[in-house]
N, C-alpha and C positions, 0 to 999 in steps of 0.2 A: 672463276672470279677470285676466289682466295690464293690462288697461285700467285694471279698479278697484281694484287693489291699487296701478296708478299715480297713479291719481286720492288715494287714500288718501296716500300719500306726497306729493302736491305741498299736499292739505291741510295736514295735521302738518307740514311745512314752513312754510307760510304765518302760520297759529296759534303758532309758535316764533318768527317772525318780530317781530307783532303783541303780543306776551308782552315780548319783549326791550326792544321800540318803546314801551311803556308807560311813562311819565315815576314820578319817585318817588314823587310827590304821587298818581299814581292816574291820572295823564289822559292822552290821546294828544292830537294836534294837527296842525293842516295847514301846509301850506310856509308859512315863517317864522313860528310859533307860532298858525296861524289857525285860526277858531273850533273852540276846544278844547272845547265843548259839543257839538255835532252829531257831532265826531271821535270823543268818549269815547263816546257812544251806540251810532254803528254800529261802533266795535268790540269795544266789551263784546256788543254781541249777536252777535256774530262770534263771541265766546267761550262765550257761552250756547250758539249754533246745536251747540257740540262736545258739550255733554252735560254740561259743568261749570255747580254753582250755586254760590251766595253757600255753603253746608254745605261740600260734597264734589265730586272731582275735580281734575283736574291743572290746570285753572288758574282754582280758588275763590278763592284769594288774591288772582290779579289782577279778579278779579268783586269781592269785597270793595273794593278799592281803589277801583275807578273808582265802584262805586257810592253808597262814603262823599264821593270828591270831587265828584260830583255834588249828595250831599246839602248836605254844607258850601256848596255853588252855590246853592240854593234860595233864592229870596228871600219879603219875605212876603205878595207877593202872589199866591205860587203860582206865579210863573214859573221854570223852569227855567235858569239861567243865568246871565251876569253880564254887566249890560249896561254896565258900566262899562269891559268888552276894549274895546277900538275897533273887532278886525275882528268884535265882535257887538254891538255898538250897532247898527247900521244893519240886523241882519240877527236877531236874536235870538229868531223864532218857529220856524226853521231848527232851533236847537238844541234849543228849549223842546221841538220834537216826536220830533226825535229822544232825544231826553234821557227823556221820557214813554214812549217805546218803548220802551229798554233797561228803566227802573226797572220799570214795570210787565212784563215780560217777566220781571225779575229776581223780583220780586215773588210774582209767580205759583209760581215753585218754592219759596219760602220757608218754612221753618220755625218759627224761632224767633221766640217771640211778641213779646216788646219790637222785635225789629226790626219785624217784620210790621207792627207797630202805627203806629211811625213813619213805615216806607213809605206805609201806608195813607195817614195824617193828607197826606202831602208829594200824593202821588197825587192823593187826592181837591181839594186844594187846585189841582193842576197842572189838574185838568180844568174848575173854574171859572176859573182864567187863561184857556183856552181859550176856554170862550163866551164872556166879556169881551171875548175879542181877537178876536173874528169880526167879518167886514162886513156892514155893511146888507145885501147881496146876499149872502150866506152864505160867502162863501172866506173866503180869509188871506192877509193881506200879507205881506213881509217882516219888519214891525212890527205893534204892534197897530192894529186899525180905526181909534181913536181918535188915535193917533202917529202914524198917517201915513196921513192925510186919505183914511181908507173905502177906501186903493187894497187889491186883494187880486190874486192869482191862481192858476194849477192849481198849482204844483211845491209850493209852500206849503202849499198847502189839502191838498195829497195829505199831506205828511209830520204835520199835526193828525190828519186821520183815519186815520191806520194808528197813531198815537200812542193816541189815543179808541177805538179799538177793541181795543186790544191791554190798556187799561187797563178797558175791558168785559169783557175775556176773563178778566180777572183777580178780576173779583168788584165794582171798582169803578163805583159808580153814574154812568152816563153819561147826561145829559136828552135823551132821544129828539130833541127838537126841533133840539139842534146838530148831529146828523147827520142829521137831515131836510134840513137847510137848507144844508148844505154839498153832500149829494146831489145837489139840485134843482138846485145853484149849478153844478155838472159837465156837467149835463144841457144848462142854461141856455148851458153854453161848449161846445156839439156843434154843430157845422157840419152841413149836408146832408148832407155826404161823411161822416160820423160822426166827424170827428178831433175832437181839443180843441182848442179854440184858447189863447193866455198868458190870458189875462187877460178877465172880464166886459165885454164890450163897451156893454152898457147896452141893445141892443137884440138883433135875431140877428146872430150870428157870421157873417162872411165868410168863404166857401169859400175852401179857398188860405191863409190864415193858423194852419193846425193844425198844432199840437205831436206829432210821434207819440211822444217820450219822456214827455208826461202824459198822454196817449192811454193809453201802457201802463201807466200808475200809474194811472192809474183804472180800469183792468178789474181790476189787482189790490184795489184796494177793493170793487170791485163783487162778485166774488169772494169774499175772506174775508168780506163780508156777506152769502155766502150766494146774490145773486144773480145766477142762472147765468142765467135765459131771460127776465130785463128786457131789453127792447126797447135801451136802450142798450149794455146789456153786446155783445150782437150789434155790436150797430153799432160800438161801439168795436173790437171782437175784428175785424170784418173792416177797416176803417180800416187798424189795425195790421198785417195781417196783407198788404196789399196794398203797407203802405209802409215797413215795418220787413224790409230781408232778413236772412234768419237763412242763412247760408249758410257753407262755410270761406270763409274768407280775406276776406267782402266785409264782418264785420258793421262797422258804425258805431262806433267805440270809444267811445260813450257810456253813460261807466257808471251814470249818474242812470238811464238808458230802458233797459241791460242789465238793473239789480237790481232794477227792477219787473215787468219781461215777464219774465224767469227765473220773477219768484213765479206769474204768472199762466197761464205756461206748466206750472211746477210742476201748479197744482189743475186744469188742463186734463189733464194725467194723457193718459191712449192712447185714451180711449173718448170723454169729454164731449163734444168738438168735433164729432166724427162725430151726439150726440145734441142737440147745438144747432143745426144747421146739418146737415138728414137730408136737406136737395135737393141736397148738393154732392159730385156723383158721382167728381169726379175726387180717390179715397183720393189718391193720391200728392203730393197738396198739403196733406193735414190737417194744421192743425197739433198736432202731440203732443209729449211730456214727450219720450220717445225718441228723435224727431228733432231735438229743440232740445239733448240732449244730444250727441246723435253731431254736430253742425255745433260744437258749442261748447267740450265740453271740451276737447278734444284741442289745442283754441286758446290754451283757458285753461292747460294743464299747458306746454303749450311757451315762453310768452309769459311766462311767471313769472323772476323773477330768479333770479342764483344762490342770494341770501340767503335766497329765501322770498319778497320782495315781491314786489307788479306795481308797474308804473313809473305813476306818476299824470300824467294828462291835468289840468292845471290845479293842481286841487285840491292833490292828491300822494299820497303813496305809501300811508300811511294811509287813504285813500278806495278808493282803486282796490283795497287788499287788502282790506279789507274785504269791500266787495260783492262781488269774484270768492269770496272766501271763503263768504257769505251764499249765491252762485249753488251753489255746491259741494258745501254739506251740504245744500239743502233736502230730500236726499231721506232725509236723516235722522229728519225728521219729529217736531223735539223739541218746537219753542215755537208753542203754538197759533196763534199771529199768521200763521204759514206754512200752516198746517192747508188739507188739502183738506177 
């Protein structure tokens, strides 16, 4: 009981924190005002994950805000963003995705039909940016395929398709074919060893060059799509599971490969793994929702500042609150995108 009634309090700290950290215009942003599109994203769903919409709750108003600043962002080719920042010029499919996550996750709980409408129209336009901006080879660059000469890779590709999914989950029509093609593109970047590797090599991936923080964004896509016993979800899940430790005191402070394997561990839930993997006799290594929590929170609740933040690796403070945030409520269970 004192656990999660602690765990509750370093939330609601965190979310007060996040609320305060809100600029007036509606948007968060990273150290020294950087890419305010990716930041307004994953913190508005940071504010979704509490239970508040764009209608009602305690922080509707700042859900209003970020998601009129985002709209006022829109440009008209459906991209999310503004590619005239500097620090998202170079980088502006980052926020297109995350910016597609929030709207569409906002979306989703909406009521009111003139907004609904608008959202829709912005949405539906945001998911043709998307196929536009895919590569020959199915990923995503940093830019689109066409601005920056077909290069793509995983971190990218992962934040369109949890963006495209979550705006499927929302009612919006998504063409089968760009998440076929971004799927296949995942697959395409699997080493023997099952990791990911950065980027489409053009032929197979070399062992030894795997990412395990896309490694674990891709099982979470693999996941909220549903699939549990595709031959790569396995193979990613053990990849991860062999190179990712989940332990106190030793994890990786990487909050990109924290806030994906949290999701993926989330839908692994106490039972799935044991039903994916029914040769692996030794339970005390399974991995489950109960054990990633008892290794993590206690990490999480201590590690938190006094004001509420966590301290950001790189990024900043807004990033790293966030995702511990996102880590925090999944089991709250509100915005389908999380869904077991």
């Amino acid at each position: 009981k004192k656990g999660k009634a602690s765990i509750e309090a370093t939330i609601e700290k965190g979310l007060e924190w996040v609320k305060k950290a809100q600029a007036g215009d509606g948007h968060w942003d990273a150290n020294g005002g950087a890419y305010p599109t990716s930041m307004t994203g994953v913190a508005g769903m940071a504010l979704l994950m509490e239970g508040s919409t764009l209608r009602e709750g305690k922080y509707s108003d700042n859900i209003v805000k970020a998601v009129n600043w985002l709209v006022s962002r829109c440009q008209p080719n459906g991209m999310i963003g503004n590619p005239n920042n500097p620090t998202e010029s170079q980088r502006y499919i980052y926020g297109h995705g995350f910016g597609m996550l929030f709207l569409a996750s906002a979306y989703g709980e909406e009521e009111d039909s003139d907004r609904r409408k608008k959202l829709e129209i912005i949405l539906k336009k945001a998911v043709e940016f998307s196929g536009k901006a895919q590569t020959t080879k199915g990923g995503w660059g940093y830019v689109s395929g066409k601005d920056g000469g077909d290069f793509d890779e995983g971190s990218t590709t992962i934040t369109q398709l949890q963006g495209l999914r979550a705006a499927k989950n929302a009612g919006i029509p998504v063409p089968k074919e760009i998440i076929d093609r971004s799927t296949k593109y995942l697959k395409e970047c699997t080493t023997d060893r099952g990791g990911v590797v950065y980027n489409h090599p053009g032929g197979r991936p070399q062992s030894g060059g795997e990412r395990p923080p896309i490694t674990a964004a891709a099982v979470a896509c693999a996941f909220s799509a549903g699939q549990y016993n595709d031959e790569y979800a396995l193979k990613w899940i053990k990849f991860c599971k062999e190179n990712i430790p989940i332990g106190k005191g030793r994890m990786a402070h990487d909050e990109y490969q924290s806030y994906y394997l949290a999701q993926a561990m989330y839908i692994l839930g106490d039972d799935r793994y044991a039903q994916m993997f029914p040769n692996d006799k030794n339970t005390k290594e399974w991995w489950t929702w109960t054990r990633y929590k008892e290794a993590m929170f206690d990490q999480l609740r201590t590690s938190q500042s006094a004001n509420g933040s966590w301290n950001g690796q790189g990024v900043g403070e807004i990033f790293s609150t966030a995702v511990n945030l996102t880590i925090l409520q999944l089991d709250k269970g509100i915005l389908p995108i999380y869904h077991r």
